[in-house]
C-alpha positions in Angstrom: 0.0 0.0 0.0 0.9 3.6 -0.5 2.3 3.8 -3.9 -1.5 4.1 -5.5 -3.8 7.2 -4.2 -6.9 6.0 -6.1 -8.2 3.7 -8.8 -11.1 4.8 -11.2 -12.5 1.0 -12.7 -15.0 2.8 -15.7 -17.4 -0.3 -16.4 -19.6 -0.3 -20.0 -23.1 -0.2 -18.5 -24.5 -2.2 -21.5 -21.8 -5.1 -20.8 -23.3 -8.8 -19.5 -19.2 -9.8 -19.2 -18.1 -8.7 -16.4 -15.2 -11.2 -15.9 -12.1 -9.3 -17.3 -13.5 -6.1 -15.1 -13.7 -8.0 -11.7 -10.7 -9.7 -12.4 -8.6 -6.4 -13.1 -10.2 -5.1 -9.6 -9.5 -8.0 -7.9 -5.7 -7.6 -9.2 -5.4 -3.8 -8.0 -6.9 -4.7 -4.7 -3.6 -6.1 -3.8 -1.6 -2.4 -4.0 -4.5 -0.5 -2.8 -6.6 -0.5 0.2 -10.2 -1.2 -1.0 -11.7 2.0 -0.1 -9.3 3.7 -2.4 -11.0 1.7 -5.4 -14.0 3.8 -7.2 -16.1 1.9 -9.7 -18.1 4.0 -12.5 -20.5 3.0 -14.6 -20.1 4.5 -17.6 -22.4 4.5 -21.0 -25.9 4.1 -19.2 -28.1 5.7 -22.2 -27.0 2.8 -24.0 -27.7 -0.1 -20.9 -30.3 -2.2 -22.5 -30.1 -1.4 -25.8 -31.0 1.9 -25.4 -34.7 1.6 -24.3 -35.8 2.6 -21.0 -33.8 5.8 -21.8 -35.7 9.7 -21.7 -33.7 11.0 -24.7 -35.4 14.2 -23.8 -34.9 15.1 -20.1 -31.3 12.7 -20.6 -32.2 10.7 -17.4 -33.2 6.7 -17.3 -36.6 5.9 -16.6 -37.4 3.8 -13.4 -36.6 0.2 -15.1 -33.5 1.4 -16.5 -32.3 2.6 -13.1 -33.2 -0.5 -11.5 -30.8 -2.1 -13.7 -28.3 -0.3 -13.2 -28.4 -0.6 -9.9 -28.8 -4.0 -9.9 -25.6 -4.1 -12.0 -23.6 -1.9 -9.5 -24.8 -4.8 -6.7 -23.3 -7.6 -9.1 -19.8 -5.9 -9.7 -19.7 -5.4 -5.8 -21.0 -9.0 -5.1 -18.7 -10.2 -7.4 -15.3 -8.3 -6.0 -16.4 -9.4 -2.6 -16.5 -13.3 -3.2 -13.5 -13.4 -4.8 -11.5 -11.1 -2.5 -13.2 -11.3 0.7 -12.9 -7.1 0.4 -15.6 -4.5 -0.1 -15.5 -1.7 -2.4 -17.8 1.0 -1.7 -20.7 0.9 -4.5 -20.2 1.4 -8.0 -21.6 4.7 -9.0 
């Protein structure tokens, strides 16, 4: 620890593989304290192919945010079972 300030992990919203992400968090998690690790989740107009998306006000409507959401809880899940560490949740 202490040679790495922070780690920003960007994750493609409308990506089901989330194997070579968790597995390049799990690899930094062993310079840097997991706290220090920020997960973003990037591209969410185009999450589900693009529906479920208010082109108009440029926010996601209630099923879209659920995804996402429920997307940020995998990647978490996922770190956590094969570290045994908790990053704070993806944003």
């Amino acid at each position: 620890y202490g040679f790495v300030d922070m780690v920003l992990v960007i994750v493609n919203a409308s990506s089901k593989d989330l194997g070579v992400t968790c597995d390049l968090i799990n690899h930094i998690l062993r310079y840097i304290l997991p706290d220090r690790v920020l997960v973003a989740i990037n591209q969410a107009d185009c999450a589900m192919c693009g529906r479920h998306w208010n082109y108009h006000s440029n926010l996601p409507d209630s099923t879209l945010l659920r995804y996402l959401d429920e997307q940020a809880y995998d990647v978490r899940n996922r770190i956590n079972e094969s570290t045994r560490l908790t990053i704070p949740k993806p944003c």
